[in-house]
N, C-alpha and C positions, 0 to 999 in steps of 0.2 A: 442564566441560560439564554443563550441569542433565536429568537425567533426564525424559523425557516420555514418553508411551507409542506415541505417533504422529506425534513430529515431535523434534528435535534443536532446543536452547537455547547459544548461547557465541558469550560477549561475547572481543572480540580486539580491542587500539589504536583501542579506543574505538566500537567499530562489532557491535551485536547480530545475531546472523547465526542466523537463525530459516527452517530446512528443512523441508520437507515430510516424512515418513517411511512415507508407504503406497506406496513402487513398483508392491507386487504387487498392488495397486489402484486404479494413476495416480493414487494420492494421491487419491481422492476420502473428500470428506470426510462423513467418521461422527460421530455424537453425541460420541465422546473427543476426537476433533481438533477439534472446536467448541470445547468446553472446556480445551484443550491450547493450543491460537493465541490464544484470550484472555487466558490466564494469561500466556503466554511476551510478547505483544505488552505487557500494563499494568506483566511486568516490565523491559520495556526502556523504561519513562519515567525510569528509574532514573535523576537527574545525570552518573552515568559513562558513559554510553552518549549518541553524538554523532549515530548514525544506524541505522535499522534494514534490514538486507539481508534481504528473501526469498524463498526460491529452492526445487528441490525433488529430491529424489532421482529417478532413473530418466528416460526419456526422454520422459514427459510431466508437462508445472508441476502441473496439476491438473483431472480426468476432472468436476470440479461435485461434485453431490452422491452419495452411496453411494446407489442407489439401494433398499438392504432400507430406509434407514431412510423414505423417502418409502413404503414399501409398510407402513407401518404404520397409516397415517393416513387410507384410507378408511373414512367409516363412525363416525370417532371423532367427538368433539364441539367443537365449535369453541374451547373455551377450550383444550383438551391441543393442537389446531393451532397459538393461540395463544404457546402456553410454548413449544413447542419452534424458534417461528422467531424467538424473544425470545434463547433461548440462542446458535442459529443467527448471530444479528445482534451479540451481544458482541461478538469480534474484529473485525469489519467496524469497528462502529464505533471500537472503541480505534483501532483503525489510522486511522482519517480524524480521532480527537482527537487521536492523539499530536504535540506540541509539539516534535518533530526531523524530519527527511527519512526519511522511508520509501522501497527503490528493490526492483521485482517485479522477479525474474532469471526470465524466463519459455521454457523449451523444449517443443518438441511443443505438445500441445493445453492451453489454458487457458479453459476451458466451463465456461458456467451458473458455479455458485458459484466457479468457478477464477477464470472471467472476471471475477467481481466482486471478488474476490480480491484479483486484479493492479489492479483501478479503486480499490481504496480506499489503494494505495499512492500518494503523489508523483508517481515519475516510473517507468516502467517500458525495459530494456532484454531483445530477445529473440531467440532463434534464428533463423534464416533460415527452418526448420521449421515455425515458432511459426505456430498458429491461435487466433483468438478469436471466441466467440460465444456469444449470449444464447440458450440453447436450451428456455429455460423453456416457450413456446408450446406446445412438441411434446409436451407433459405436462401438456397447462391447465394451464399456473401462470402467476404471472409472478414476474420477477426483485423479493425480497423483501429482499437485502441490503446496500443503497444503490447499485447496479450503475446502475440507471436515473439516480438521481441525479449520480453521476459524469461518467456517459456523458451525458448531455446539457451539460451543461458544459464537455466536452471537444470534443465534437464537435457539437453542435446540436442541435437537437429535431430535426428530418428527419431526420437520418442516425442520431441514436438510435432513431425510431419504425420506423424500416427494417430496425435490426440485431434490435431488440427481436421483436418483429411477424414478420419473415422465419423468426427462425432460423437465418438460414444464417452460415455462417464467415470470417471477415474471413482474409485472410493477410497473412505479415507487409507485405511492402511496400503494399496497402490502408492496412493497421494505422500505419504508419509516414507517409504520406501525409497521413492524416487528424486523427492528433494520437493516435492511441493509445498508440504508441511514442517512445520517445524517441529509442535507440537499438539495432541491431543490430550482433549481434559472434558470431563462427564458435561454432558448438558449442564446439568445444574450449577456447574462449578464451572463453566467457561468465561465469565464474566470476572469473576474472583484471580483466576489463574491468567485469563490475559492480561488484568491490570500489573498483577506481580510476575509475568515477564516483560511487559514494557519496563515494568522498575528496574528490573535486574539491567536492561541494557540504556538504561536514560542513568543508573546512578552515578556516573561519571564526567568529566568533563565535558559539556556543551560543545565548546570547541573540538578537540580529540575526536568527538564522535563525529561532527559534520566533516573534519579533516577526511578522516579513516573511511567516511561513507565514502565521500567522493574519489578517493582512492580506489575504494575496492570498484567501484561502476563504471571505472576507466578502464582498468587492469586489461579488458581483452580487446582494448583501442592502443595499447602501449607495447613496445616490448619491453623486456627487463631491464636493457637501460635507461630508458625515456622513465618504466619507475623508480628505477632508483634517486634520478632526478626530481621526480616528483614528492619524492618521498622527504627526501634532501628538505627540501624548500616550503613541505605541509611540518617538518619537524622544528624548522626556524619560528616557523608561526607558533607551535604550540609554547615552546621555549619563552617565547616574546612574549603569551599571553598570561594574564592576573590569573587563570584559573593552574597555572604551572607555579607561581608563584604560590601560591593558597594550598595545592596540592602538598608542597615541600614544608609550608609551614606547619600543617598541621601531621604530615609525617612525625616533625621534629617533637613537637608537643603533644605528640600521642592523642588525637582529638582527630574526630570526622571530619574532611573537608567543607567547606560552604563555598559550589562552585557557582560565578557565576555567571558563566558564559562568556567572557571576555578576555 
């Protein structure tokens, strides 16, 4: 298990399981955990690593941002605002390049930065508990970590300019309703049931999957024929690849594939 200062690192059968580690401050996120989730997320692009799970200590996923570190910033000058929501926006973004399934194990409250958190993963599963919302307003701000971006995608421009705008908290069945969630599963079983739906969507080819992701994140930058071109051209790659090979061999001989990303 790799050392962090603010969060917990370890890969297990092939699945990166990246925690949250400030309980004693709903895991809201400070300067170190910016720097900590980015490192820990670019190193799970790593080939050995099929999917990345994360999740977080204590009864809330994540309280947003710490707020000492927002109390530094009035008064300062617009380039040192600058850096700091540059650094801020690292892990956001590895997490929406990363090339495998990302899946947010979310309990208790998942706010402001938490919420954007859990949006720049895939697919997210969460507690009965579980709340989300974009609380940036309540702090003149606005959500600066790809959270809007997500979220209108997910769920529309209306229903994003409402959660945005309002403030107020989604819960989970809202959440689940509307496309925020994928799945719910009891507290005590949240941990159990996220790792066997990352399984269900990592048991496949490596390749296929980063194909297919990066397919589907284009889709509303493309029109239909720019995809079908693109589609064209991600199925020669699969075709080319040993894990298309391996697939058909072990079709033949009735035996589980062994993919290996390649």
């Amino acid at each position: 298990m790799a050392d962090y200062e603010t969060l917990t690192y370890e890969v297990r059968q092939g699945l990166a399981r990246i925690t949250l580690a400030r309980p004693d401050k709903r895991n809201a996120m400070n300067r170190q955990m910016f720097v900590d989730l980015a490192e820990a997320v670019e190193r799970a692009a790593d080939l050995d690593v099929r999917g990345v799970l994360l999740s977080a200590q204590g009864p809330v996923f994540c309280a947003g941002i710490d707020l000492t570190v927002l109390a530094e910033f009035p008064g300062t000058a617009a380039d040192t605002c600058r850096t700091f929501v540059r650094i801020a926006q690292r892990p956001y973004q590895a997490l929406a390049r990363l090339e495998k399934p990302t899946l947010a194990a979310v309990q208790g409250h998942a706010v402001g930065a938490g919420f954007q958190l859990a949006l720049a993963c895939d697919l997210r599963i969460a507690t009965p508990d579980a709340r989300f919302g974009m609380l940036e307003a309540r702090y003149g701000l606005i959500p600066d970590l790809g959270g809007m971006y997500h979220l209108v995608r997910l769920v529309g421009p209306a229903r994003a300019k409402e959660l945005v705008w309002s403030a107020r908290q989604a819960e989970v069945e809202e959440a689940e309703r509307i496309g925020l969630v994928n799945r719910v599963a009891p507290a005590e079983a949240l941990a159990e049931q996220a790792e066997a739906f990352l399984g269900e969507v990592t048991a496949h080819s490596p390749v296929t999957t980063a194909l297919s992701k990066r397919l589907m994140d284009q889709t509303l930058r493309s029109t239909l024929d720019e995809e079908f071109e693109h589609e064209a051209a991600a199925q020669a790659t699969s075709i080319a690849s040993n894990d298309h090979n391996e697939a058909v061999a072990a079709f033949v001989e009735k035996r589980p594939p062994r993919f290996s990303g390649r």
